[in-house]
N, C-alpha and C positions, 0 to 999 in steps of 0.2 A: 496429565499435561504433556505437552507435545516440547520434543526438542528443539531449542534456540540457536542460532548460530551463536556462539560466545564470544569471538572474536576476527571477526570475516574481515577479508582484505580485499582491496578492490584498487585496481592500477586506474591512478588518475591523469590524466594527461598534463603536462601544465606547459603547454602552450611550444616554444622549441626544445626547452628546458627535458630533462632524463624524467622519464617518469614516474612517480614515486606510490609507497603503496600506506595508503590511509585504512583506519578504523570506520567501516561504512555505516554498520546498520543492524545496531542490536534490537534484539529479538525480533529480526528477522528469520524466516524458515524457508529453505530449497526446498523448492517443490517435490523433488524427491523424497527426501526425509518427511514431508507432510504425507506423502500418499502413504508412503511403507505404512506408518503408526496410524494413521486414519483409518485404512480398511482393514484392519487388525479385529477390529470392536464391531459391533452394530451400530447400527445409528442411533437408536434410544443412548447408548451409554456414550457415542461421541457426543451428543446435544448435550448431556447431563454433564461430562467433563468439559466442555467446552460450549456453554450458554451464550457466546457473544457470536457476531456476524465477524466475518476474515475480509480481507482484502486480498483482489488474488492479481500479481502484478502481470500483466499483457506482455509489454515491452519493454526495449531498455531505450535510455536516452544516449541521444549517438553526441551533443553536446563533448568538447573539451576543454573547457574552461575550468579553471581553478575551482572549488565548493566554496571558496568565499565570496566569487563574485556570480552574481545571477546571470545568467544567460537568458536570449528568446526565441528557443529550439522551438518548433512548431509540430505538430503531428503530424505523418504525410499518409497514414494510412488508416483509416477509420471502421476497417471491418476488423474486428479483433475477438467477438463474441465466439469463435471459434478456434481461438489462437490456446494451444497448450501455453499454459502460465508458466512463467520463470520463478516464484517466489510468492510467499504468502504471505500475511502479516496480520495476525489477533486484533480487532478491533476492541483494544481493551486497554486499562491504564497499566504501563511498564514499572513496576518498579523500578524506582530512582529515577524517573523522569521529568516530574511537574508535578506540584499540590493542583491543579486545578479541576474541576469538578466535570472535565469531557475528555475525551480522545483530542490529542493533538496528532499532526501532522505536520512535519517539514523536513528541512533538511540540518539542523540542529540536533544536539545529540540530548537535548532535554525533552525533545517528544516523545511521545508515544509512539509513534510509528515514524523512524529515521528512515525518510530517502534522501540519499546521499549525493544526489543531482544536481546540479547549476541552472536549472530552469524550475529547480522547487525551491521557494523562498526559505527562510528559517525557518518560520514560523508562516505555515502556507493555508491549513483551512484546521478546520475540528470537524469533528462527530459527535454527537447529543444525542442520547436516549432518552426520548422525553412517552412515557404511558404507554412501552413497549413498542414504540414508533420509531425509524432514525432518521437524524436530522445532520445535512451537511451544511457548514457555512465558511465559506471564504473570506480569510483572515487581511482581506486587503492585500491580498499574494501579488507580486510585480505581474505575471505570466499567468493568471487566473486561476480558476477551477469551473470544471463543465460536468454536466451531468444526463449522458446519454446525446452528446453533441451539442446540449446547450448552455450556453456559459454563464453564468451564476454571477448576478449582483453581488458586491461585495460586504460584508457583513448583516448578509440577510440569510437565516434559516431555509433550507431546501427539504420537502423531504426526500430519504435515501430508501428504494426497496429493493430485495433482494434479484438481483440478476442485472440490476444498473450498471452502465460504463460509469467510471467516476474519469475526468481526465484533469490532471494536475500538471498545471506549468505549461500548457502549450504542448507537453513532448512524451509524457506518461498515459499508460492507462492501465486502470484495475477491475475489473470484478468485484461486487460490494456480493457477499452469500450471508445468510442466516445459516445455524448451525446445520440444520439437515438437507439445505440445500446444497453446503460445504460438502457433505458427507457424499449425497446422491453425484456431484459433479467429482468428488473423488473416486468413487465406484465409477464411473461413465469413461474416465481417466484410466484408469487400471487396467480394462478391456479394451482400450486402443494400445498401452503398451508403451 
């Protein structure tokens, strides 16, 4: 299993006010720390420890508003399929998260995957494995969810394949990989440096 951040800090801006530093986004991983222990292994046995698909986060949200209110930060640049990742994130259930039976996403700290942004709602979309297939659906998010630049009906199933933009909030975007895709784009990673 790959190293989590346990207690990441992150300077919020809160508007004129001194900026203060919050608890952002557990079991989140720097991209850093993901390559070091990724390419450690083969990929046979990164797949086997690590059977789920990653999120690999694009950009940051430039947003300053408070995390309790939503913002509607917009994307301004949409080629990112090339963009070194900042951050990764296990598409998989967190312990101490949520009883519920998928991948959550928001910016609540009872997800499964906490981003810590004012253009990600609480409670912003899921992810469903449904017959070895992934399925994304937007949770009624203020600032949506898009899926290779196009924007997703609100609580209707999408499906997700591996090398899709996911774009959350208007202002994010991630990388959806399957294990061995994860592995091959961290090897691809390694050798630029």
């Amino acid at each position: 299993m790959l190293a989590r951040e346990e207690q990441p800090k992150h300077t919020v801006s809160r508007g004129s006010h001194v900026s203060e530093q919050v608890n952002e986004a557990p079991g989140r991983i720097t991209l850093d720390i993901f390559l070091t222990e990724a390419i450690q292994v083969a990929s046979k046995v990164f797949s086997s420890r690590n059977p789920h698909p990653f999120l690999f986060q694009l950009n940051e949200s430039s947003a300053s508003q408070p995390l309790w209110q939503t913002s509607t930060a917009r994307i301004s640049d949409s080629s990112v399929r090339n963009t070194r990742p900042l951050f990764v994130y296990p598409v998989a259930k967190r312990q101490g998260a949520n009883p519920f039976g998928f991948v959550t996403l928001g910016r609540a700290l009872n997800n499964d995957i906490v981003l810590p942004y004012p253009s990600v709602s609480k409670f912003h979309a899921s992810l469903r494995a449904l017959g070895g297939k992934w399925t994304i659906t937007d949770a009624d998010s203020v600032n949506g969810t898009g899926l290779d630049g196009v924007r997703l009906p609100s609580e209707k199933p999408a499906p997700i394949d591996s090398g899709m933009i996911l774009e959350l909030g208007g202002s994010l975007q991630f990388m959806f990989l399957g294990p061995s895709e994860t592995w091959d784009h961290m090897k691809a990673l390694s050798r630029q440096g």
